[in-house]
NUKE-556008 format. One record per residue (C-alpha): x, y, z. Coordinates in steps of 0.02 Angstrom, whole numbers. Layout:
% NUKE-556008
NODE      xx      yy      zz
NODE       X       Y       Z
...
This chain:
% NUKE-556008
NODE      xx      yy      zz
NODE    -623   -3116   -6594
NODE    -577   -3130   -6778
NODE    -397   -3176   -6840
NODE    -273   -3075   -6802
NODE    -205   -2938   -6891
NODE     -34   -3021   -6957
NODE     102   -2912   -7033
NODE     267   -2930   -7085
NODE     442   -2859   -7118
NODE     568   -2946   -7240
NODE     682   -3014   -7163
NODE     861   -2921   -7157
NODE    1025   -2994   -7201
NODE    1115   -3010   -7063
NODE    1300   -2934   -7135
NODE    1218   -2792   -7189
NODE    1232   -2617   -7094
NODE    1063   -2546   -7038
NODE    1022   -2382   -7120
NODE     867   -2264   -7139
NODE     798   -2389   -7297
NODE     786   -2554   -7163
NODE     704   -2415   -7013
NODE     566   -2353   -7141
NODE     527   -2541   -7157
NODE     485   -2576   -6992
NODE     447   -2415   -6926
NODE     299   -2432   -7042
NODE     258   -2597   -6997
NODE     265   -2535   -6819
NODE     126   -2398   -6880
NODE      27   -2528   -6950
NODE      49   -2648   -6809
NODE      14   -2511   -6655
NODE    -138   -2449   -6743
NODE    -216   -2622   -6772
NODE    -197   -2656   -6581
NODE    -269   -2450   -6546
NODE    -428   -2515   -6633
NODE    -429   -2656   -6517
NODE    -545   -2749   -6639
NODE    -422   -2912   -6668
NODE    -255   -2950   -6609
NODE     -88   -2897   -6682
NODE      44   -3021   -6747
NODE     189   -2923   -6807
NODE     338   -3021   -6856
NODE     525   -2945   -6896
NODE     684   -3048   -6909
NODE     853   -3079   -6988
NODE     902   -3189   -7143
NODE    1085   -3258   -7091
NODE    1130   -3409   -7214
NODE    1224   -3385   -7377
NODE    1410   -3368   -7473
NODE    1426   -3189   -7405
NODE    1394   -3232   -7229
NODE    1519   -3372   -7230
NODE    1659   -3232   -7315
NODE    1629   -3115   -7169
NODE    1646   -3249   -7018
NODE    1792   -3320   -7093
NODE    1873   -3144   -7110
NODE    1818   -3123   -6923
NODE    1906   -3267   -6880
NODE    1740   -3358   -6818
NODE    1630   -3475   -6827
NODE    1486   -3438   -6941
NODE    1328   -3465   -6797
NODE    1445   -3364   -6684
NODE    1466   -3216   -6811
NODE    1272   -3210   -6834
NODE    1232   -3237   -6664
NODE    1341   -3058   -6607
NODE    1260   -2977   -6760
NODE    1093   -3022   -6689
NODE    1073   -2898   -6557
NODE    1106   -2741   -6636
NODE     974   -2765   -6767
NODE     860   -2811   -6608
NODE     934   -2659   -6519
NODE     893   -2516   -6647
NODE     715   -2593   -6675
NODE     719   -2543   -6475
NODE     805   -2375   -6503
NODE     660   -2352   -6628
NODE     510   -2416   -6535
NODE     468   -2556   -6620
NODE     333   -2679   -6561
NODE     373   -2821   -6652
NODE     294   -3011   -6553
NODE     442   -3108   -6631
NODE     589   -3104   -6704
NODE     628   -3244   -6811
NODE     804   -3314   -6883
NODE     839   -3414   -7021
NODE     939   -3525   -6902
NODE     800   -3559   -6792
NODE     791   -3750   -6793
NODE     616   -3754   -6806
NODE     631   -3639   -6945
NODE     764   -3754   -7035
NODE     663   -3902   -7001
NODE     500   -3823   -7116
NODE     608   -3784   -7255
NODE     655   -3955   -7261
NODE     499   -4019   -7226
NODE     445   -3928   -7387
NODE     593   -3969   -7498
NODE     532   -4164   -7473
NODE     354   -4116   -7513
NODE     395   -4040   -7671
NODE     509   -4176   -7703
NODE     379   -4282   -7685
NODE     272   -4194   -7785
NODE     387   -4190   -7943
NODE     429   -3988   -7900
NODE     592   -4010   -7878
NODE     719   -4089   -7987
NODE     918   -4102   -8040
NODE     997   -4042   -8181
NODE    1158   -3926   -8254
NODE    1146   -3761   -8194
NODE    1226   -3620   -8328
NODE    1231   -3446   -8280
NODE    1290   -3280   -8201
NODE    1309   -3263   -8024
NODE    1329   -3089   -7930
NODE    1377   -3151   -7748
NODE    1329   -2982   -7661
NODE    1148   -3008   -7715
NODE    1162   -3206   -7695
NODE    1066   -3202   -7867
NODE    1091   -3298   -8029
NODE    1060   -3199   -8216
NODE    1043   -3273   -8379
NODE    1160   -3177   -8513
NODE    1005   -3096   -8559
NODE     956   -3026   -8396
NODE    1150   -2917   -8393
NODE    1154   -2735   -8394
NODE    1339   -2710   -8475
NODE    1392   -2877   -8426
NODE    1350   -2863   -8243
NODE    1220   -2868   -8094
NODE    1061   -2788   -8164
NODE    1018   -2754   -7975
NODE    1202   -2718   -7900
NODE    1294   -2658   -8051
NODE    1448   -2777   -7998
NODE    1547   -2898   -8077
NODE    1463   -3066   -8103
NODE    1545   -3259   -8111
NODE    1496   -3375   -8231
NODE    1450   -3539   -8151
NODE    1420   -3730   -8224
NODE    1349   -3849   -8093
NODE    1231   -3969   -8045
NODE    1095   -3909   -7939
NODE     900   -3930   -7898
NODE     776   -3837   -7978
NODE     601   -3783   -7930
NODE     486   -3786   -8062
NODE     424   -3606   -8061
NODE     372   -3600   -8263
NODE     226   -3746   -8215
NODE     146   -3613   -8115
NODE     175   -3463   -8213
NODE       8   -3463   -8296
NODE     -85   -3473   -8121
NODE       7   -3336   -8072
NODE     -34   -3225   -8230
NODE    -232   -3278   -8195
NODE    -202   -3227   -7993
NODE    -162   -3055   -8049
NODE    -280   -3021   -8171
NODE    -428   -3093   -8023
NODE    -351   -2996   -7881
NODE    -307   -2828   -7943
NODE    -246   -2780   -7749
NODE    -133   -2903   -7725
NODE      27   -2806   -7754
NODE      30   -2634   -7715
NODE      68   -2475   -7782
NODE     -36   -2502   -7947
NODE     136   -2466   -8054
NODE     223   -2612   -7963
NODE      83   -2742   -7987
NODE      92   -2699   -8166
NODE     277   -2732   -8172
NODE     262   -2894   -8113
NODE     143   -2950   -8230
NODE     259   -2870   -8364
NODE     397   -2978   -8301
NODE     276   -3114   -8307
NODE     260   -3096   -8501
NODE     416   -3186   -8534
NODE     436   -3374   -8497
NODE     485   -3385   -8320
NODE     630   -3495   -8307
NODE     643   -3634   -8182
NODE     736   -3584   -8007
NODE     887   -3667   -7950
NODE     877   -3675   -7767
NODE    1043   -3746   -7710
NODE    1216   -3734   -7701
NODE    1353   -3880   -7705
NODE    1417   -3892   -7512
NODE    1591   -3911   -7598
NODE    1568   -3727   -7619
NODE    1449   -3647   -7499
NODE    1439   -3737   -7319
NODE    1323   -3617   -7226
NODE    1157   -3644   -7278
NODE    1013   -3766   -7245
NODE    1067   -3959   -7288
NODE     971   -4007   -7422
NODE     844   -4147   -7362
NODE     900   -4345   -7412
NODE    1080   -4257   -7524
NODE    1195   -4168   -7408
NODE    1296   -4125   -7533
NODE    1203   -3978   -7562
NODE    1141   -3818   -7465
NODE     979   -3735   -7494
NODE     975   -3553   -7584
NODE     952   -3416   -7454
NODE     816   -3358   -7553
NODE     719   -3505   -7543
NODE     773   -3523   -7380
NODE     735   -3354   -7312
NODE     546   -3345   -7393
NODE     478   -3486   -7293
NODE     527   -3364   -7154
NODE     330   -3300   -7168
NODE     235   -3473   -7135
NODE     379   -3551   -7007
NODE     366   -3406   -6906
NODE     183   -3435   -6872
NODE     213   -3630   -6853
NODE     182   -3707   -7039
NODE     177   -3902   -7026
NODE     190   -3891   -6841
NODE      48   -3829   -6752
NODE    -105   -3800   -6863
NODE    -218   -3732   -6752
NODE    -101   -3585   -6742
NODE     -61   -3581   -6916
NODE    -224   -3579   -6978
NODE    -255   -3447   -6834
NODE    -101   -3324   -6912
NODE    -109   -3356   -7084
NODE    -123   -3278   -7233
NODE     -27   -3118   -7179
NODE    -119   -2983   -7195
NODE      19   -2862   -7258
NODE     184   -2904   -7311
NODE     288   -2754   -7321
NODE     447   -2754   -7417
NODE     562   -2616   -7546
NODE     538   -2614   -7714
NODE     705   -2708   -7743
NODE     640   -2876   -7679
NODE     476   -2871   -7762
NODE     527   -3020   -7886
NODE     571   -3130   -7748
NODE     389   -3093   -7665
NODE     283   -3055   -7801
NODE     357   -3199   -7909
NODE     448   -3333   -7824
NODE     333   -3334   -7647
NODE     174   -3351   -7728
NODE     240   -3469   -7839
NODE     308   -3585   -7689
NODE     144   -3555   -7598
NODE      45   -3629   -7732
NODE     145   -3775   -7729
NODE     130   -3829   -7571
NODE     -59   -3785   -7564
NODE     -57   -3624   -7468
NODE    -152   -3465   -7483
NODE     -82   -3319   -7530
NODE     -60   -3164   -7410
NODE    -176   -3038   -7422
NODE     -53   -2903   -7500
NODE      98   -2863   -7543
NODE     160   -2700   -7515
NODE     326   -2631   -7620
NODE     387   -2481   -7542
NODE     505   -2345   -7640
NODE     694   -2308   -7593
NODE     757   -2175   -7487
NODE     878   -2106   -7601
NODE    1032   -1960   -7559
NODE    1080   -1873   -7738
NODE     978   -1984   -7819
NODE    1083   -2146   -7783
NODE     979   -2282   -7663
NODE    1080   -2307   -7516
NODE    1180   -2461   -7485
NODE    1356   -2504   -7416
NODE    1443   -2518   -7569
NODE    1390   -2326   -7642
NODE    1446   -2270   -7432
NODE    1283   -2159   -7427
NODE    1215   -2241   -7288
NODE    1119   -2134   -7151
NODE    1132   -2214   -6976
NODE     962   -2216   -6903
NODE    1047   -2234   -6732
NODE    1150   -2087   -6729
NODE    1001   -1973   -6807
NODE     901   -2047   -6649
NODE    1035   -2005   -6529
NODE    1023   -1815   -6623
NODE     850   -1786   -6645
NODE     755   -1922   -6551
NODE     664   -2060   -6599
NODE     493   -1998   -6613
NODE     554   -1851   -6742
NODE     629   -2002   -6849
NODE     486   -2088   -6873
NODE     375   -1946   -6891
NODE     507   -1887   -7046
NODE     481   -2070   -7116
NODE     309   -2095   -7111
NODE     255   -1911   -7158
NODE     368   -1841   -7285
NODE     330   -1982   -7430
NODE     164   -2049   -7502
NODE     193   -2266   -7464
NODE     260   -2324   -7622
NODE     356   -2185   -7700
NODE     545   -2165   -7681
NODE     573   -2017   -7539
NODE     734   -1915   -7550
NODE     814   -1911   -7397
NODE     860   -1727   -7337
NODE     941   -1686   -7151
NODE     877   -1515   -7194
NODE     694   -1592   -7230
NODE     725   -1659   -7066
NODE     745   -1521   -6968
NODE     633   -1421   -7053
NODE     484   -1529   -7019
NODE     542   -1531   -6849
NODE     557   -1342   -6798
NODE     395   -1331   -6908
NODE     285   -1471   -6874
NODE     336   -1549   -6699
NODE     404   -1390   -6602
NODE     297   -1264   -6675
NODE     139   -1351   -6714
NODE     103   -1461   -6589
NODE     257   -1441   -6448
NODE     208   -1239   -6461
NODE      41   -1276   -6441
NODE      40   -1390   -6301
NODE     141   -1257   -6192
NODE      43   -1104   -6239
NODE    -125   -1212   -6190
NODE     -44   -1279   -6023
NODE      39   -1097   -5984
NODE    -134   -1011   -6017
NODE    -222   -1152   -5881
NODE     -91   -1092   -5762
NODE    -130    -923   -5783
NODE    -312    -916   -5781
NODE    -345   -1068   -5676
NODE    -218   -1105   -5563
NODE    -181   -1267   -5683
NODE    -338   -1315   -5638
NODE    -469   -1425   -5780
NODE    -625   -1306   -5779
NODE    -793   -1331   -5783
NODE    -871   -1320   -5953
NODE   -1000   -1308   -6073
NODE    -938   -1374   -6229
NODE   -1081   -1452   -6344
NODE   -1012   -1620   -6420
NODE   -1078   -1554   -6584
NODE    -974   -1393   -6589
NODE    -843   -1372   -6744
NODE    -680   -1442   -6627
NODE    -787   -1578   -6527
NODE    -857   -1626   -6707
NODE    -683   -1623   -6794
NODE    -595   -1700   -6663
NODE    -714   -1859   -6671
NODE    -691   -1885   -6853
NODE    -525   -1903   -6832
NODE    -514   -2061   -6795
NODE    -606   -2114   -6945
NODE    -482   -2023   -7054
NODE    -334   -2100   -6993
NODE    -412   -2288   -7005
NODE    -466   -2253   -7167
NODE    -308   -2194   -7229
NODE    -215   -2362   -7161
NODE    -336   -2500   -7185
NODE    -396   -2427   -7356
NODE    -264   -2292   -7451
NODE    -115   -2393   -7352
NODE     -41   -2210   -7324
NODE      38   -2161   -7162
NODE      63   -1995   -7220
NODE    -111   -1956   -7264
NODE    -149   -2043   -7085
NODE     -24   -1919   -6985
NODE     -97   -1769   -7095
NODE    -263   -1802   -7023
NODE    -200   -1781   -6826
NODE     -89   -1613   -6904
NODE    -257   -1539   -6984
NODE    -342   -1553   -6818
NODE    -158   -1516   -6721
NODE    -165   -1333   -6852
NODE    -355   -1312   -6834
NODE    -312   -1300   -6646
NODE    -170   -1179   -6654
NODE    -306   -1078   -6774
NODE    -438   -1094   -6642
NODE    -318   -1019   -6510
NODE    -299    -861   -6615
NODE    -478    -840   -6686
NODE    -549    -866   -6492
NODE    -409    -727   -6399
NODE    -429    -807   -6220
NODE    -309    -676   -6167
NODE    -467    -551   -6223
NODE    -614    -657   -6150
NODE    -504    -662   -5971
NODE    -518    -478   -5948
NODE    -725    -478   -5960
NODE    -814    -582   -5809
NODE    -979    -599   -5940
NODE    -848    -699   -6032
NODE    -795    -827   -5896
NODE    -877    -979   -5966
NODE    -843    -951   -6154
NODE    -646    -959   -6085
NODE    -677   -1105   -5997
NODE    -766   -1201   -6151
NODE    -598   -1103   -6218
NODE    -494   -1212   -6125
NODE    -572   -1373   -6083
NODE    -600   -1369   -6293
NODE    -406   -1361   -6300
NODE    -350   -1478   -6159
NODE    -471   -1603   -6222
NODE    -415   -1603   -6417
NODE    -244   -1618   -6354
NODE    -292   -1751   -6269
NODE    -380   -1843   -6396
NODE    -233   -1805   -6503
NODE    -101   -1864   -6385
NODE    -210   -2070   -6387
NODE    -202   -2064   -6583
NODE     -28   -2007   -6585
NODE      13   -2194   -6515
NODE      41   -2290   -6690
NODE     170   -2148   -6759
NODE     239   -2059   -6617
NODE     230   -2161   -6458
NODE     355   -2089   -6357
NODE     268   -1919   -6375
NODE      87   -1997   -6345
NODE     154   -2064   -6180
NODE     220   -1892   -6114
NODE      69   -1806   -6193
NODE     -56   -1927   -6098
NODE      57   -1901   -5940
NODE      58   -1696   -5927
NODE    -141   -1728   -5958
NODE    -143   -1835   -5812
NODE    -222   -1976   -5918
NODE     -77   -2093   -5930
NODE    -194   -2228   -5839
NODE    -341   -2215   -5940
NODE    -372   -2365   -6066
NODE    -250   -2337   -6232
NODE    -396   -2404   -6377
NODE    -541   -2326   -6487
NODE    -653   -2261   -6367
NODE    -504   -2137   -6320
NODE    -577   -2029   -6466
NODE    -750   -2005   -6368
NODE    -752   -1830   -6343
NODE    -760   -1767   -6147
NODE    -653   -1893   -6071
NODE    -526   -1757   -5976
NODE    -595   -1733   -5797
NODE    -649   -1558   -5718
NODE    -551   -1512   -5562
NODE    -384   -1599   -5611
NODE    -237   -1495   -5591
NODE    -113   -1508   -5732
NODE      76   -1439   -5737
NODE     172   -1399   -5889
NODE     314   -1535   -5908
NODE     472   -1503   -6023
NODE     444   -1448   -6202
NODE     404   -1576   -6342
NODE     528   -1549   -6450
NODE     646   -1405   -6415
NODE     660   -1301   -6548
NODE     821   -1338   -6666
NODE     925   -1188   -6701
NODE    1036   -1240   -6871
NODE    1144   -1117   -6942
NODE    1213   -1190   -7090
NODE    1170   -1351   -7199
NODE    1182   -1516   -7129
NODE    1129   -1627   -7286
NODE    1227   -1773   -7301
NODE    1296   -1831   -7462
């Protein structure tokens, strides 16, 4: 088999509170992840974790009144709790306080060291402690965080430096060769843009006289690494970089790195940068996602816009969550996130499209056959046979090649509307009341059952929870859960099916439930 298919999340700061902007993330990871293993044609290494060092961190454990491993180590489970609430596959979860993970980052601080990377010197600048990020005066917006918009503190120290200006012209060339490499277009082009000006060299420490939680800087203990530095390395230590390389070279490059727009520097700049250093490839891509946004304003916890993923699951489900997420935006542009939307694609695409569908199919079964499958006569190369194979192809080339998950879930919804269409152009209610047209309603039916079917398998990578109960009312819960479950005439004659509970349940809203 060839190497697997390796993708990644950033990793997410540990203080922060989980909202919709950190579940699109990994929800489409968890597309990306579930449809590689569907295809069956490699195997899937998806890794998610949580980045828990830094001056922040330390803040909010000693307002806690703990210790700072104990504070991250409660935190901890309810990032690995909604990834559960939200079905996420993920094979590992990785912390920045893993020891193995600690023990590359210093492994690599001494190899730069070594290598005349890395060196001491006065540190001058403006530091925004929300962001853990330094600015030059330059770099302001008004005198304050260009990123945040908060009040900064001017700092004079000694710290070490990693020389990212020696690279900056390999990096300008490894754009211009490998036009792909950061995606959307518009982003790629931004960091190249940024790349114009001299880069300036990064300091990657902090004095332990004022920041204690962080990474001990190898051979001087008087200083802590920079989470940033720190928290990158996250993507080669998670897949065993400088300890086993058999597996590394198994798992690496990643294949997709996923991240928002707002960390692009760090991974289109500073990663590559590192990577070169130490004589690593580069992953394959990098892919900068937009913001959800409510009134315009990108969520965070300072602005108090946050939506809860885990209350709108406990409301509307999980599988109507992700299918709002991975639908209602193009991958790459901001999406403006709407309650209303929400609903609305719910009542219209989930309860009346497809939950409608399935109930009018399995009600009409029960009618005319006693629930029973049929015999048929359907030819594979009939318009819904036909359409229902390509599908497939459709949704893989919308993932592996346009990188668009909502172009992917629009091909199952053309085929899941084609359906509803066929329903109403064939009038089985019509064809039951003529005996000469007994076998054009059974090709009626076993057309139907068996679309729904195929439907229900492909419906894995987005909506899981539905693909399960889908493939269970079809009684085909046991069959293998790959690519040949879009071979058409898979459902068996004979089996006798029962309408379970709705879908979705229609959602009656009277007034507006937007959130501001």
């Amino acid at each position: 088999m060839s190497k697997p298919f390796y993708i990644t999340t950033p990793l997410y700061y540990v203080n922060a509170k989980p909202h919709i902007g950190h579940a699109y993330t990994t929800v489409l990871c968890d597309a990306f992840a579930r449809f590689e293993r569907f295809m069956g044609e490699r195997d899937v290494f998806f890794m998610t974790g949580t980045d828990e060092h830094g001056e922040k961190i330390a803040e909010a454990a000693a307002e806690s009144g703990q210790e700072n491993q104990a504070f991250v180590d409660g935190i901890v489970p309810h990032f690995k709790s909604l990834w559960q609430s939200l079905g996420i596959s993920y094979d590992y979860f990785i912390r920045t306080t893993d020891m193995q993970h600690k023990e590359i980052v210093q492994t690599i601080l001494r190899d730069l060291v070594k290598k005349g990377d890395i060196y001491k010197g006065e540190y001058k600048g403006w530091y925004c402690t929300p962001c853990e990020s330094f600015w030059t005066q330059s770099q302001l917006v008004e005198n304050k965080c260009p990123d945040c918009q908060r009040d900064v503190t001017e700092i004079i120290e000694h710290n070490y430096f990693f020389k990212l200006a020696k690279y900056q012209d390999f990096l300008l060339q490894y754009f211009k060769e490998h036009a792909g490499f950061v995606i959307p277009k518009s982003k790629s082009n931004e960091v190249v843009s940024f790349l114009q000006n001299p880069l300036e060299d990064l300091c990657i420490t902090r004095p332990k006289a004022r920041l204690s939680w962080g990474i001990p800087f190898p051979d001087d203990e008087e200083y802590v690494v920079y989470v940033w530095f720190d928290a990158l390395i996250n993507y080669i230590s998670g897949v065993h970089y400088s300890k086993d390389e058999k597996k590394f070279k198994q798992l690496w490059p990643a294949d997709v790195h996923m991240i928002g727009k707002d960390i692009l520097r760090q991974h289109a700049v500073y990663w590559p940068i590192m990577l070169k250093a130490i004589g690593v490839d580069m992953p394959k891509v990098i892919v900068a996602h937009g913001w959800w946004t409510i009134q315009g304003a990108k969520m965070s916890k300072s602005r108090k816009n946050i939506v809860d993923p885990v209350e709108l699951v406990k409301i509307y489900g999980v599988d109507p969550i992700r299918y709002y997420l991975l639908n209602e935006v193009i991958l790459g542009n901001d999406g403006a996130y709407s309650e209303d939307l929400l609903i609305q694609k719910y009542n219209t695409d989930l309860a009346n499209d497809l939950g409608n569908l399935m109930h009018r199919v399995f009600a009409m079964l029960k009618k005319y056959y006693q629930g029973e499958v049929p015999k048929h006569y359907v030819k594979k190369d009939a318009e819904l046979p036909a359409l229902m194979t390509s599908m497939i192809q459709e949704v893989s080339d919308a993932l592996r090649q346009k990188m668009n998950p909502q172009d992917a879930t629009g091909a199952i919804w053309k085929r899941v509307r084609r359906l509803n269409q066929f329903v109403e152009e064939t009038k089985p209610w019509t064809l039951a009341k003529d005996e000469k047209q007994k076998p054009a309603l059974a090709n009626f039916m076993y057309t139907c059952l068996e679309s729904l079917r195929m439907i229900g398998c492909l419906l894995y990578p987005f909506l899981p929870s539905t693909s399960d109960k889908m493939r269970a009312l079809l009684k085909v819960a046991d069959q293998p859960m790959n690519a040949s479950s879009q071979i058409w005439g898979q459902l068996s004659e004979g089996v006798v099916l029962e309408p379970g509970e709705p879908l979705f349940p229609r959602l009656e809203v009277e007034e507006s439930t937007d959130q501001a």
